[in-house]
mmJSON file of the N, C-alpha and C atoms, coordinates in Angstrom:
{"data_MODEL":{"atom_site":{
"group_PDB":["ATOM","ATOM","ATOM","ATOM","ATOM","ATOM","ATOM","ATOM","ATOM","ATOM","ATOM","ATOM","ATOM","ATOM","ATOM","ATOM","ATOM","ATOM","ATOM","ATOM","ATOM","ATOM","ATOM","ATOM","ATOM","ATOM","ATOM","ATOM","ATOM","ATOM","ATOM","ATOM","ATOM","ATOM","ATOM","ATOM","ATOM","ATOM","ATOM","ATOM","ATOM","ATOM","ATOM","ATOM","ATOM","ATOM","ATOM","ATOM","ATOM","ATOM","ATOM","ATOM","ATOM","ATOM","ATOM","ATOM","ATOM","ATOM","ATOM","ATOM","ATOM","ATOM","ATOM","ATOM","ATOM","ATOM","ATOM","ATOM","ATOM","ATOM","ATOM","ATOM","ATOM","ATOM","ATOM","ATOM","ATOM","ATOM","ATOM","ATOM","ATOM","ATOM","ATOM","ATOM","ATOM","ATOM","ATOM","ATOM","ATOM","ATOM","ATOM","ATOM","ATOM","ATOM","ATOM","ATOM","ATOM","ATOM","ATOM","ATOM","ATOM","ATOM","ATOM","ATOM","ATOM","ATOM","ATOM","ATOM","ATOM","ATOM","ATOM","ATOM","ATOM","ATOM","ATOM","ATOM","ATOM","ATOM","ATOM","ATOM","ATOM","ATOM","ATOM","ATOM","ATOM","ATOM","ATOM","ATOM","ATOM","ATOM","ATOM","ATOM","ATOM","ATOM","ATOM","ATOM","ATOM","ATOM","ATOM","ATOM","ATOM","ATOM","ATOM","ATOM","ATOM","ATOM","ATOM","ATOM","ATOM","ATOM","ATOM","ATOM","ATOM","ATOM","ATOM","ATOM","ATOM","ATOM","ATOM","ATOM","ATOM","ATOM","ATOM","ATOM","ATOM","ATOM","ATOM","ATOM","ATOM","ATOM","ATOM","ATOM","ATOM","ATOM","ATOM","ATOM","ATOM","ATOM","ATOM","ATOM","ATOM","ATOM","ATOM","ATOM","ATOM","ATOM","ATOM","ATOM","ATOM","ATOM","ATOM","ATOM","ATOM","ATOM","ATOM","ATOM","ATOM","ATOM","ATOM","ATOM","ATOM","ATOM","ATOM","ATOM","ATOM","ATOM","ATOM","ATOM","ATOM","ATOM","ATOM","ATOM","ATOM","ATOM","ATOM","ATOM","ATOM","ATOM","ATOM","ATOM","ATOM","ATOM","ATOM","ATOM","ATOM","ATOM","ATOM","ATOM","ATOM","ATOM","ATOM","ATOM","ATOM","ATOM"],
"id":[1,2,3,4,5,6,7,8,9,10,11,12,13,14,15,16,17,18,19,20,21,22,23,24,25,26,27,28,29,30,31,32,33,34,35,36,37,38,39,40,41,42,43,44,45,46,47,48,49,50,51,52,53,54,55,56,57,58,59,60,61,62,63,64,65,66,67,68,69,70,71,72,73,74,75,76,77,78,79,80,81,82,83,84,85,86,87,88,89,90,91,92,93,94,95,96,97,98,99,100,101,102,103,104,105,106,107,108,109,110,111,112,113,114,115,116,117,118,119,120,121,122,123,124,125,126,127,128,129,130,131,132,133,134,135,136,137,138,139,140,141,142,143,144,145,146,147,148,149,150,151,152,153,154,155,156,157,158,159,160,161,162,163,164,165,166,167,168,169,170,171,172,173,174,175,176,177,178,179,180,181,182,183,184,185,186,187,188,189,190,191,192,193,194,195,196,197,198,199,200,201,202,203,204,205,206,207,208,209,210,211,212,213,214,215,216,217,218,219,220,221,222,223,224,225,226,227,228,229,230,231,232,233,234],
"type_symbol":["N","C","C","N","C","C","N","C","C","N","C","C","N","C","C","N","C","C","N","C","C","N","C","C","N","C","C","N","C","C","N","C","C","N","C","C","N","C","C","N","C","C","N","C","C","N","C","C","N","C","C","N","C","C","N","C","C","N","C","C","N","C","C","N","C","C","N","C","C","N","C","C","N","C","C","N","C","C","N","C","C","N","C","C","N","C","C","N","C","C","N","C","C","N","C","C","N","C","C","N","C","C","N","C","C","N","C","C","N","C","C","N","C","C","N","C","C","N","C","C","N","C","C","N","C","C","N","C","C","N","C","C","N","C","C","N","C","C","N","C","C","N","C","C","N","C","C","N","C","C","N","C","C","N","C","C","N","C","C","N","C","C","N","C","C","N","C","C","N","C","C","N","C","C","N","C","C","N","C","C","N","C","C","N","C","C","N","C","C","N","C","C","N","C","C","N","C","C","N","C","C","N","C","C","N","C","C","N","C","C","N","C","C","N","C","C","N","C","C","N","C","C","N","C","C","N","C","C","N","C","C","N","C","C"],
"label_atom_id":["N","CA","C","N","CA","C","N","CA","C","N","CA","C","N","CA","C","N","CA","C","N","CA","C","N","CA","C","N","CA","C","N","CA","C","N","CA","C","N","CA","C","N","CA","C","N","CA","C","N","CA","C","N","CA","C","N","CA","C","N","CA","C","N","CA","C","N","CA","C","N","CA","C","N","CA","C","N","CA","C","N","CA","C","N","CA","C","N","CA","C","N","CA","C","N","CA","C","N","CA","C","N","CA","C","N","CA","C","N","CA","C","N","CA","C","N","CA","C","N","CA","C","N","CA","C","N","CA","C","N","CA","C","N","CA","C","N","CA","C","N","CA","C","N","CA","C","N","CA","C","N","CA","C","N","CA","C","N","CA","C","N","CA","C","N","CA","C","N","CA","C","N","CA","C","N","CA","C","N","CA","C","N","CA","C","N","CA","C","N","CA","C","N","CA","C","N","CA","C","N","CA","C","N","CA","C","N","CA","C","N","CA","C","N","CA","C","N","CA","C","N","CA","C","N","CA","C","N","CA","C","N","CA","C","N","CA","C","N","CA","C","N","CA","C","N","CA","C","N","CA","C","N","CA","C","N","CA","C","N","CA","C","N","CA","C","N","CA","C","N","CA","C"],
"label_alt_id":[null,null,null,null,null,null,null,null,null,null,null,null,null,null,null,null,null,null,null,null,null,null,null,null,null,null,null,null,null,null,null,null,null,null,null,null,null,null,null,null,null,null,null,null,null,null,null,null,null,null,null,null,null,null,null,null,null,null,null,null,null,null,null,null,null,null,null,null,null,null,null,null,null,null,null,null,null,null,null,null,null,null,null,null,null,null,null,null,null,null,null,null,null,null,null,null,null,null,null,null,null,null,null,null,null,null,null,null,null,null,null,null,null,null,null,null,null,null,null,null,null,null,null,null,null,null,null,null,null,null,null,null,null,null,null,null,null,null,null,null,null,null,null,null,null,null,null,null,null,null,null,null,null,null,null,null,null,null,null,null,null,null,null,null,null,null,null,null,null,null,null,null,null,null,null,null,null,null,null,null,null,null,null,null,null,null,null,null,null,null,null,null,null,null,null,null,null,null,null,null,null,null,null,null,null,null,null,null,null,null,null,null,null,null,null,null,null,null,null,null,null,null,null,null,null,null,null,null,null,null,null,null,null,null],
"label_comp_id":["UNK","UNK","UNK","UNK","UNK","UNK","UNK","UNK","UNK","UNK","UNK","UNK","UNK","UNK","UNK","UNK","UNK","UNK","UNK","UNK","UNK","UNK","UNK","UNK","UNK","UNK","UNK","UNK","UNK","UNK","UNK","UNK","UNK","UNK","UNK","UNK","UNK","UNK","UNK","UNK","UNK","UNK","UNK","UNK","UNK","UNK","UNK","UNK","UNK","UNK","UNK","UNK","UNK","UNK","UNK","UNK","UNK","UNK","UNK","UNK","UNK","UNK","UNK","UNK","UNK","UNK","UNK","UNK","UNK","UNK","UNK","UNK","UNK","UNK","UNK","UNK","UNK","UNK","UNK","UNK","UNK","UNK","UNK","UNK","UNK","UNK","UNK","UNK","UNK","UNK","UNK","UNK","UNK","UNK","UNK","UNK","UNK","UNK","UNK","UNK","UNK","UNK","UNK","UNK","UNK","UNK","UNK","UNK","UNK","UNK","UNK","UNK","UNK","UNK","UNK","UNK","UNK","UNK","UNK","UNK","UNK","UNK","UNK","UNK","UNK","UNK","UNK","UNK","UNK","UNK","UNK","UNK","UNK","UNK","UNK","UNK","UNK","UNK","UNK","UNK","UNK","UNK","UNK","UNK","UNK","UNK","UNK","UNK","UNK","UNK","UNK","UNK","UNK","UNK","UNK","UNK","UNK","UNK","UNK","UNK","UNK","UNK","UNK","UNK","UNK","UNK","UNK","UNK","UNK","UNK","UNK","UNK","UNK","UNK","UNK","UNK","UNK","UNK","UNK","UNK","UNK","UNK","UNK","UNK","UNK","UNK","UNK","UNK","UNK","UNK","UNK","UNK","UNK","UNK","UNK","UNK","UNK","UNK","UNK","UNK","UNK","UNK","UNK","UNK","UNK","UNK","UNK","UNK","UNK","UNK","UNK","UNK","UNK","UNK","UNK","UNK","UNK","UNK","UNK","UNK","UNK","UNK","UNK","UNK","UNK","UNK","UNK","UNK","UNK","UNK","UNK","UNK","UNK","UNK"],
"label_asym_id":["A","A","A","A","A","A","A","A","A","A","A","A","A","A","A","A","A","A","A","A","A","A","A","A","A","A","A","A","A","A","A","A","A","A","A","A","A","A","A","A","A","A","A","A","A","A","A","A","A","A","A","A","A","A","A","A","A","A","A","A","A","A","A","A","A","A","A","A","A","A","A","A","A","A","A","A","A","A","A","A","A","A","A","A","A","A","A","A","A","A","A","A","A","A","A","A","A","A","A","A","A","A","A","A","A","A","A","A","A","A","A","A","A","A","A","A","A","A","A","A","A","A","A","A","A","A","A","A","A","A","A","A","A","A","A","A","A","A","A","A","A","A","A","A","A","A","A","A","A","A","A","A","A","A","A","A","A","A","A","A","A","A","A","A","A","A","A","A","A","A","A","A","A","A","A","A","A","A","A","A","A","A","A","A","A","A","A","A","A","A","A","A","A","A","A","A","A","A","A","A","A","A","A","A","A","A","A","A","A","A","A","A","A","A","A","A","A","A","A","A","A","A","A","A","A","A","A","A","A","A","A","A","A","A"],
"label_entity_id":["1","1","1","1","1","1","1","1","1","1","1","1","1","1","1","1","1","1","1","1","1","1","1","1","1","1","1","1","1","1","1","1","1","1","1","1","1","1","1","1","1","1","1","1","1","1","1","1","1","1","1","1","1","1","1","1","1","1","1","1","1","1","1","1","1","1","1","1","1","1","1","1","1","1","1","1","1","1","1","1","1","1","1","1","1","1","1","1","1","1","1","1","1","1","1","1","1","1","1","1","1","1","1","1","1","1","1","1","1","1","1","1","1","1","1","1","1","1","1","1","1","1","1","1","1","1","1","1","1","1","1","1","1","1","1","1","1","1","1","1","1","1","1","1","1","1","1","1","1","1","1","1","1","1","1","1","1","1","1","1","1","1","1","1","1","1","1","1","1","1","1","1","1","1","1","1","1","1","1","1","1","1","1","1","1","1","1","1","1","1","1","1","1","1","1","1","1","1","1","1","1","1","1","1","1","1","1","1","1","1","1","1","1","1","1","1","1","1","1","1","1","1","1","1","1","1","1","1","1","1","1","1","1","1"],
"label_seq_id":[1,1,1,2,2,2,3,3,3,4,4,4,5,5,5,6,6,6,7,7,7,8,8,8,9,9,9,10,10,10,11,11,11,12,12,12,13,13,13,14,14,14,15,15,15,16,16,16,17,17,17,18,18,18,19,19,19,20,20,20,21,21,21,22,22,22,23,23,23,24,24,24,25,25,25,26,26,26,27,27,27,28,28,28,29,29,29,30,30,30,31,31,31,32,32,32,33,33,33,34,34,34,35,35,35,36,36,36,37,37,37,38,38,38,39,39,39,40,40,40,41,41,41,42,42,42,43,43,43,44,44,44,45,45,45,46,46,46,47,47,47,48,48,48,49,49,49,50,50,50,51,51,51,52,52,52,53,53,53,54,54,54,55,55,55,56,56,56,57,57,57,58,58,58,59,59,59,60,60,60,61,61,61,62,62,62,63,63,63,64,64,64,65,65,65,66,66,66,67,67,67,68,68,68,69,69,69,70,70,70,71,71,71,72,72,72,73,73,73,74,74,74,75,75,75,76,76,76,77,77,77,78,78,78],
"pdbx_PDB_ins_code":[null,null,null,null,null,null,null,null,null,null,null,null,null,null,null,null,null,null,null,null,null,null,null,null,null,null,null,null,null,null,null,null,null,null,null,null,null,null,null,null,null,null,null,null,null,null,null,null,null,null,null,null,null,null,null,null,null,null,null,null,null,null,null,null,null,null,null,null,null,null,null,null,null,null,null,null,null,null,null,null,null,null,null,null,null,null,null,null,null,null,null,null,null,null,null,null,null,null,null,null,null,null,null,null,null,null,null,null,null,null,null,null,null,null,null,null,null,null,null,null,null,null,null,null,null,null,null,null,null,null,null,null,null,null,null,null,null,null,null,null,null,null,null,null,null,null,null,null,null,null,null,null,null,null,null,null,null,null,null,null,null,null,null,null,null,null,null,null,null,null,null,null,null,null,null,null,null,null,null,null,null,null,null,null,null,null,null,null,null,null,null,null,null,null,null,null,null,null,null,null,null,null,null,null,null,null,null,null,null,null,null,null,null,null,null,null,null,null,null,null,null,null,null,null,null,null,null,null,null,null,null,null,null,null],
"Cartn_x":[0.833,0.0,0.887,0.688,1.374,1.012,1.917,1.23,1.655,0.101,0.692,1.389,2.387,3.251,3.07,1.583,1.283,0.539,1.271,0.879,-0.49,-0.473,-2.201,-2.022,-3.43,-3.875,-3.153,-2.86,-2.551,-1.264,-0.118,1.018,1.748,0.225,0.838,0.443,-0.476,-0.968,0.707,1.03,2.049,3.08,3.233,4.569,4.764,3.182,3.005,3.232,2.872,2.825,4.384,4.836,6.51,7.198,6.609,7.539,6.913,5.678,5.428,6.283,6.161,7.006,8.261,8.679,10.261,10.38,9.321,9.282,9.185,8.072,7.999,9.544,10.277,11.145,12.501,12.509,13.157,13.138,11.158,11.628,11.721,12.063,12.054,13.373,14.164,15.303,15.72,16.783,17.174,17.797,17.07,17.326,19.258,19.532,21.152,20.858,21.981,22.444,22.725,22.476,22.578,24.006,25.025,25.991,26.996,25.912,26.669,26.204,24.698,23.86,24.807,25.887,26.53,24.931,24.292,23.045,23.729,23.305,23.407,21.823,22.424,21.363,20.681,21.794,21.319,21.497,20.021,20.163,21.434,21.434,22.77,21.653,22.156,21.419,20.094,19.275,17.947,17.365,18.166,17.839,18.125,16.725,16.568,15.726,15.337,14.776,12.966,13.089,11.319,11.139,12.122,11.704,12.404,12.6,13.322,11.807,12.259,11.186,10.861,11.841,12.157,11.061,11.614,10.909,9.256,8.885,7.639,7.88,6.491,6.959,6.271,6.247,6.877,8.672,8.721,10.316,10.405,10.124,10.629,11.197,12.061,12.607,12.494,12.453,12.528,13.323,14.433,16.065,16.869,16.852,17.29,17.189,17.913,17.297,16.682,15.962,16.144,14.783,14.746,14.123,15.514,14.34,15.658,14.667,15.369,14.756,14.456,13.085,12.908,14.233,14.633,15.809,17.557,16.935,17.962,18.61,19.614,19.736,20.954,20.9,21.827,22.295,23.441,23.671,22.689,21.524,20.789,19.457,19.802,18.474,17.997,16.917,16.361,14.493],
"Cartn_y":[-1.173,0.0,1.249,2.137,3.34,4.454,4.908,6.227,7.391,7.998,9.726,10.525,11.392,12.252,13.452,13.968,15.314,15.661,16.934,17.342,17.753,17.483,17.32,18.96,18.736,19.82,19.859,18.092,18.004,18.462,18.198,18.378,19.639,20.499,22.037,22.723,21.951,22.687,22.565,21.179,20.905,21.691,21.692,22.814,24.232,24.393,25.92,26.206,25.004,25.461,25.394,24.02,24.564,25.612,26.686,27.817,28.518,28.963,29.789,29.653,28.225,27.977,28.317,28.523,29.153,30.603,30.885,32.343,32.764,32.814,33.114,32.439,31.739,31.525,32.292,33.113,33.711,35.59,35.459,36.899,36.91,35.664,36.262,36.152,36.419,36.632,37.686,37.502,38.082,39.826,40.874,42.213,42.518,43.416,43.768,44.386,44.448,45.262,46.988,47.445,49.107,49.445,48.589,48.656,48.441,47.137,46.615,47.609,48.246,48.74,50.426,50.924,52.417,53.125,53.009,53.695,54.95,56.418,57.153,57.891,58.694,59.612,60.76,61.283,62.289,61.875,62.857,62.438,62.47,62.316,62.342,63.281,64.235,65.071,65.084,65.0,65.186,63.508,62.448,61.086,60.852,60.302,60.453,59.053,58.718,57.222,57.26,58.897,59.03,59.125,59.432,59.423,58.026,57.262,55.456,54.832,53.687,52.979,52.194,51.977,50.215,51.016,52.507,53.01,52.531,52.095,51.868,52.744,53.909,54.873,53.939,54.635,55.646,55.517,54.095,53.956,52.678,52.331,50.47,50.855,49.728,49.718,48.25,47.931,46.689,45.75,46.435,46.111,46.085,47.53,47.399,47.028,46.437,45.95,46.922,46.386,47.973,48.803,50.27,51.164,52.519,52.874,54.25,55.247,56.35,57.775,57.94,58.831,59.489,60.256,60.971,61.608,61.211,59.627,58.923,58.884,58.04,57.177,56.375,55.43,54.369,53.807,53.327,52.923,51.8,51.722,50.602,51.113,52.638,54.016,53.54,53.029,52.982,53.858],
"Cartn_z":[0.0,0.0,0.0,-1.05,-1.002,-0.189,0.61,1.751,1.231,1.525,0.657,1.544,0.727,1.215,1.542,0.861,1.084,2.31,2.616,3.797,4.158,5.435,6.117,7.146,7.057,8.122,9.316,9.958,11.244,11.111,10.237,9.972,9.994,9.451,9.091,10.289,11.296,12.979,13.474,13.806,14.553,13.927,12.838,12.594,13.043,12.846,13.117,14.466,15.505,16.96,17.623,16.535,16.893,16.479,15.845,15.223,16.232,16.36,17.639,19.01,19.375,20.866,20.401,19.522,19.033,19.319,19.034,18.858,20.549,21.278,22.011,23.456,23.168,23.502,23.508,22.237,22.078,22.773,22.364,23.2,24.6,25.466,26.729,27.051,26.341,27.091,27.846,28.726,30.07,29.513,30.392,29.607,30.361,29.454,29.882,30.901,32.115,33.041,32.305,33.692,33.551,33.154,33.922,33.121,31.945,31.247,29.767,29.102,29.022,28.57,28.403,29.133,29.438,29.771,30.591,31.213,31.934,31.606,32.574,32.647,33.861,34.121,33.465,32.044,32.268,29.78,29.58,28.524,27.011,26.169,25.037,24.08,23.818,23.015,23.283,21.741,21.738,22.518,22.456,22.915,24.187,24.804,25.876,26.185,27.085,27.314,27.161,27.451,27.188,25.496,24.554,23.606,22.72,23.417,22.964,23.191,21.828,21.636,23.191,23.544,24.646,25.612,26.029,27.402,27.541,28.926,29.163,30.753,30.276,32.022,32.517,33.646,34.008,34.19,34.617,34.627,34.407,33.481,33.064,31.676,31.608,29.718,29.547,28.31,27.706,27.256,27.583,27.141,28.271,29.116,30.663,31.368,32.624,33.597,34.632,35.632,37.162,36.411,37.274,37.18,35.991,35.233,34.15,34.779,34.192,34.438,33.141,32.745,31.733,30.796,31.97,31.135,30.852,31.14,30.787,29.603,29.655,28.262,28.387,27.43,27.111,25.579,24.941,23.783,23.266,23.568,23.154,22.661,22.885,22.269,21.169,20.812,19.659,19.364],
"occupancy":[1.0,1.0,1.0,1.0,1.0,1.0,1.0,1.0,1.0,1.0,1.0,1.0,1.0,1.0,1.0,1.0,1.0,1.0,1.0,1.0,1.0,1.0,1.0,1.0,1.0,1.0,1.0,1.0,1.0,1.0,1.0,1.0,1.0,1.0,1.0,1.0,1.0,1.0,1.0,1.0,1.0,1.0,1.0,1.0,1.0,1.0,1.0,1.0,1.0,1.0,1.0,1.0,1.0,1.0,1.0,1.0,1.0,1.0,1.0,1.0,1.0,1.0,1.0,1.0,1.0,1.0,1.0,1.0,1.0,1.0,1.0,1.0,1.0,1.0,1.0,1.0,1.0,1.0,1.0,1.0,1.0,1.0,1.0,1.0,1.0,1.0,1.0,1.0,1.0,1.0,1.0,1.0,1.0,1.0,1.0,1.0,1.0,1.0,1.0,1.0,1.0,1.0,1.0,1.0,1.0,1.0,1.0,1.0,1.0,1.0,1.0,1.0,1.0,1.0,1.0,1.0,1.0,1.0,1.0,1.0,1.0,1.0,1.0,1.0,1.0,1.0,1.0,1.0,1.0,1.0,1.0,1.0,1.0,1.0,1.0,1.0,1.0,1.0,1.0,1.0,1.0,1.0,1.0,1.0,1.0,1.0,1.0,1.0,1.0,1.0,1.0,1.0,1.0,1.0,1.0,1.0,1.0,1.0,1.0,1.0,1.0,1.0,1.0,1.0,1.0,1.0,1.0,1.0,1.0,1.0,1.0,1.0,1.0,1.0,1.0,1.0,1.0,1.0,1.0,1.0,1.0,1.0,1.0,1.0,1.0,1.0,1.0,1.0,1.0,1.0,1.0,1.0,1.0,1.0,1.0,1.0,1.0,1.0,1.0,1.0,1.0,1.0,1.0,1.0,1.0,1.0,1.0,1.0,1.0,1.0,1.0,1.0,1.0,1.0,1.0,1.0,1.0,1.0,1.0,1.0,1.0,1.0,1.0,1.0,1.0,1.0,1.0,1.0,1.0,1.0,1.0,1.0,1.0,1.0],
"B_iso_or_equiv":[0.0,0.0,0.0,0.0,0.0,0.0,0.0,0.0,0.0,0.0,0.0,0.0,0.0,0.0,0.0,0.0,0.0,0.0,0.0,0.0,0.0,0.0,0.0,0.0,0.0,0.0,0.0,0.0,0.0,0.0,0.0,0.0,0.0,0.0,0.0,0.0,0.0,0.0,0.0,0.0,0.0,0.0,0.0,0.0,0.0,0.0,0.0,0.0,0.0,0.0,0.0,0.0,0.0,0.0,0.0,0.0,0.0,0.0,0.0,0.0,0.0,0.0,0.0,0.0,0.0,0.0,0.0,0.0,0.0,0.0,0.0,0.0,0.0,0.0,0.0,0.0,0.0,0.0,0.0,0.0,0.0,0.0,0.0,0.0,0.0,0.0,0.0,0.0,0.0,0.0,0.0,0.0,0.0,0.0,0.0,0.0,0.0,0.0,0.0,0.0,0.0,0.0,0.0,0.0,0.0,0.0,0.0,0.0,0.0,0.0,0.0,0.0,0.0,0.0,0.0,0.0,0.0,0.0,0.0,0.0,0.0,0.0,0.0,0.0,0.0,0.0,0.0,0.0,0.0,0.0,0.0,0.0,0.0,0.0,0.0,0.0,0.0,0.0,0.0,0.0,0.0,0.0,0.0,0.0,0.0,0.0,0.0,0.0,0.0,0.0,0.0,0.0,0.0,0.0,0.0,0.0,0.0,0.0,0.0,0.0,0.0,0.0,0.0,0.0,0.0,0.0,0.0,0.0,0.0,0.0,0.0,0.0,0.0,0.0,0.0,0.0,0.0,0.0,0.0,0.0,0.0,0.0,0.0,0.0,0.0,0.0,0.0,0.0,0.0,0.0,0.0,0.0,0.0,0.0,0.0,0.0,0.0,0.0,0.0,0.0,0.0,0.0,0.0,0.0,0.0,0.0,0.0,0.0,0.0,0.0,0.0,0.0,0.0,0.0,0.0,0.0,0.0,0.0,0.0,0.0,0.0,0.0,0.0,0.0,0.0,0.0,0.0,0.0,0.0,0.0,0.0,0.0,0.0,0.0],
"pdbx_formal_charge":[null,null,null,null,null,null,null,null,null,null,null,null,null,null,null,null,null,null,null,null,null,null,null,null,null,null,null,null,null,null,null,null,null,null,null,null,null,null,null,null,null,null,null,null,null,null,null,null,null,null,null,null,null,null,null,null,null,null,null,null,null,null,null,null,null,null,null,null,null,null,null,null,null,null,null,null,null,null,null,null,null,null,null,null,null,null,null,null,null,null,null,null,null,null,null,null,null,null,null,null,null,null,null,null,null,null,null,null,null,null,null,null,null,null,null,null,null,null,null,null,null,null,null,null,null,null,null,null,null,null,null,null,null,null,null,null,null,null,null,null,null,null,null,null,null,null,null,null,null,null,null,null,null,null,null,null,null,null,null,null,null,null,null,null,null,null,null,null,null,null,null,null,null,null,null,null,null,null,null,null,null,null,null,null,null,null,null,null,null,null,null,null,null,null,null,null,null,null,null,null,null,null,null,null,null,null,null,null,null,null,null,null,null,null,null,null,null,null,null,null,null,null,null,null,null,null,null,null,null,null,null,null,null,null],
"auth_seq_id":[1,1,1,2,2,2,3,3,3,4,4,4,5,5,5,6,6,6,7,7,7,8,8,8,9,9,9,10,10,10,11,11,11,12,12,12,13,13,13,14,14,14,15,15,15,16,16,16,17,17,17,18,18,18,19,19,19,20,20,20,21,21,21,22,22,22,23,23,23,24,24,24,25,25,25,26,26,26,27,27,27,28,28,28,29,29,29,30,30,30,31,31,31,32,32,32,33,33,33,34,34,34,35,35,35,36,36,36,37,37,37,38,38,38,39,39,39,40,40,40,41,41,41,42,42,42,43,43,43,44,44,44,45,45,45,46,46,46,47,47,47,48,48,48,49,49,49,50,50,50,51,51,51,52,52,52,53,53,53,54,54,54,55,55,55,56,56,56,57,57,57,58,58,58,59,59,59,60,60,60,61,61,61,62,62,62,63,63,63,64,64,64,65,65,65,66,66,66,67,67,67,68,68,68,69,69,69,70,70,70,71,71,71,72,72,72,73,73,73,74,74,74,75,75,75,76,76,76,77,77,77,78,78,78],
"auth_comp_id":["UNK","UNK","UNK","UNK","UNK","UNK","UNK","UNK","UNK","UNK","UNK","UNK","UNK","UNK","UNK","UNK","UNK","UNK","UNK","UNK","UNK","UNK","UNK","UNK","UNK","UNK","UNK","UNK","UNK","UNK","UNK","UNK","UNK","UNK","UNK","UNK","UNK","UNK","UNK","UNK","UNK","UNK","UNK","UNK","UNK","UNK","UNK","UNK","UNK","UNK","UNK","UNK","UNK","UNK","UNK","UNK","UNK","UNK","UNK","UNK","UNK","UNK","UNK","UNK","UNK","UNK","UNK","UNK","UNK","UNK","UNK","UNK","UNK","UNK","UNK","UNK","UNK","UNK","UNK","UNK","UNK","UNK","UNK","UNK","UNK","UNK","UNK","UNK","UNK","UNK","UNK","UNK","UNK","UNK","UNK","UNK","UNK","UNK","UNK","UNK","UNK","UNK","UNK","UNK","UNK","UNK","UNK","UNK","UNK","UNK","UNK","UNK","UNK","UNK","UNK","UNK","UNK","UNK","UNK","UNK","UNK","UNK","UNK","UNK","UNK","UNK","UNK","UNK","UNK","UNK","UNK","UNK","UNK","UNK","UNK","UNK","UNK","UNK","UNK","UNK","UNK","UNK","UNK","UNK","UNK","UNK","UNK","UNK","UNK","UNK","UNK","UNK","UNK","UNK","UNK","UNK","UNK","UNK","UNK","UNK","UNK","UNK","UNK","UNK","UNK","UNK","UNK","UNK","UNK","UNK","UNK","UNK","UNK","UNK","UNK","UNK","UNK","UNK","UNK","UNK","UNK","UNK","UNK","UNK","UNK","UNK","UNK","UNK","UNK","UNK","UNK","UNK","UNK","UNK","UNK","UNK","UNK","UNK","UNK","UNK","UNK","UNK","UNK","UNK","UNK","UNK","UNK","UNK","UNK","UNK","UNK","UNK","UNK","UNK","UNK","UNK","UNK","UNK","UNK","UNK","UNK","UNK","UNK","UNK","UNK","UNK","UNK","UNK","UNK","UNK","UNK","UNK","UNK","UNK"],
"auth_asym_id":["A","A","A","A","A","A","A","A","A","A","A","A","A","A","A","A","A","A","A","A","A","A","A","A","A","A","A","A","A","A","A","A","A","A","A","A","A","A","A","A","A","A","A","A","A","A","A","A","A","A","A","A","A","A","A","A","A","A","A","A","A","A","A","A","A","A","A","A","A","A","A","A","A","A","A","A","A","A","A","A","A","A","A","A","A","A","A","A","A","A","A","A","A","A","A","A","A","A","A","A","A","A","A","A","A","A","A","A","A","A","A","A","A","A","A","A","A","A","A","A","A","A","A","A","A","A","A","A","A","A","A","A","A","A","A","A","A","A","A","A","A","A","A","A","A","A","A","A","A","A","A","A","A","A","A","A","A","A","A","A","A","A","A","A","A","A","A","A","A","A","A","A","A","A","A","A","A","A","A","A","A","A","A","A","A","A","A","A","A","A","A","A","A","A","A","A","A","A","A","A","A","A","A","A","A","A","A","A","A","A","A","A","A","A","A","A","A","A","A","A","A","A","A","A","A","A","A","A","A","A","A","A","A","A"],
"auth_atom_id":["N","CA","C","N","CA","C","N","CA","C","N","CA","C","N","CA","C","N","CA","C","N","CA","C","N","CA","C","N","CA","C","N","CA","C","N","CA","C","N","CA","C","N","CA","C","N","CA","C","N","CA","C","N","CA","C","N","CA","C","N","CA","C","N","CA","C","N","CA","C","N","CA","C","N","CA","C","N","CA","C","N","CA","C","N","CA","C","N","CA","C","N","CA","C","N","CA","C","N","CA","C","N","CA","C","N","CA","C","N","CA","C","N","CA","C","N","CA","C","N","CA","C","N","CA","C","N","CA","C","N","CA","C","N","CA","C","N","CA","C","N","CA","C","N","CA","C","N","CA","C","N","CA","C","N","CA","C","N","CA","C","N","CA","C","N","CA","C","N","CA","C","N","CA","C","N","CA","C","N","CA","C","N","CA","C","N","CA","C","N","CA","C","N","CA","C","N","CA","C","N","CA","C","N","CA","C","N","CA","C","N","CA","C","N","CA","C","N","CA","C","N","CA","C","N","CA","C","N","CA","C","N","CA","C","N","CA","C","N","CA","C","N","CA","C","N","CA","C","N","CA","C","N","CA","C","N","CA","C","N","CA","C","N","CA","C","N","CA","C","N","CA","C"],
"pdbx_PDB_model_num":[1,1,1,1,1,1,1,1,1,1,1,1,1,1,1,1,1,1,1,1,1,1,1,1,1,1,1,1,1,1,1,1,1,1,1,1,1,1,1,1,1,1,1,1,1,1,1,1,1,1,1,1,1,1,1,1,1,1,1,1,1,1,1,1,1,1,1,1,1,1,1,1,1,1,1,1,1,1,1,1,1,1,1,1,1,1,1,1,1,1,1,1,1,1,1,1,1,1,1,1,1,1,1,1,1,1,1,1,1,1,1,1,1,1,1,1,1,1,1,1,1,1,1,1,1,1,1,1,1,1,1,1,1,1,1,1,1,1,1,1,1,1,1,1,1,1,1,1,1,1,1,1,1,1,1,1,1,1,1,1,1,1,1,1,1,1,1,1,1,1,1,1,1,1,1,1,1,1,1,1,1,1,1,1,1,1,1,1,1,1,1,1,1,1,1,1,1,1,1,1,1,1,1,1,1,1,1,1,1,1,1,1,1,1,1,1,1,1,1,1,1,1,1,1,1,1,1,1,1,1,1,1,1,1]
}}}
């Protein structure tokens, strides 16, 4: 008896749910220290941590570890 090769519904679920658990694996990785990160207090020009994507106020970042200041910043400014 010949078994078909083409792919099934069930085949293309299970793949899909292993690329997700990939994914979400990946974004939780561990954020940099204040100091790999060169974090200071006080902002670099017009860039500042309130106007970086990562910042979530009032004082969290997404990249940093700890509490930042608004008028922070660090080399990881995006």
């Amino acid at each position: 008896m010949a078994e078909c090769l083409a792919p099934t519904r069930r085949s293309l679920m299970l793949l899909l749910g292993a690329a997700a658990a990939g994914l979400s694996a990946t974004s939780a990785q561990a954020k940099s220290s204040k100091s790999a990160a060169a974090y200071r207090g006080a902002p670099n020009g017009r860039q500042s941590c309130a106007n970086c994507s990562w910042f979530n106020a009032p004082s969290g970042c997404g990249v940093v570890s700890g509490p930042v200041s608004a008028r922070g910043w660090c080399n990881l400014w995006g």
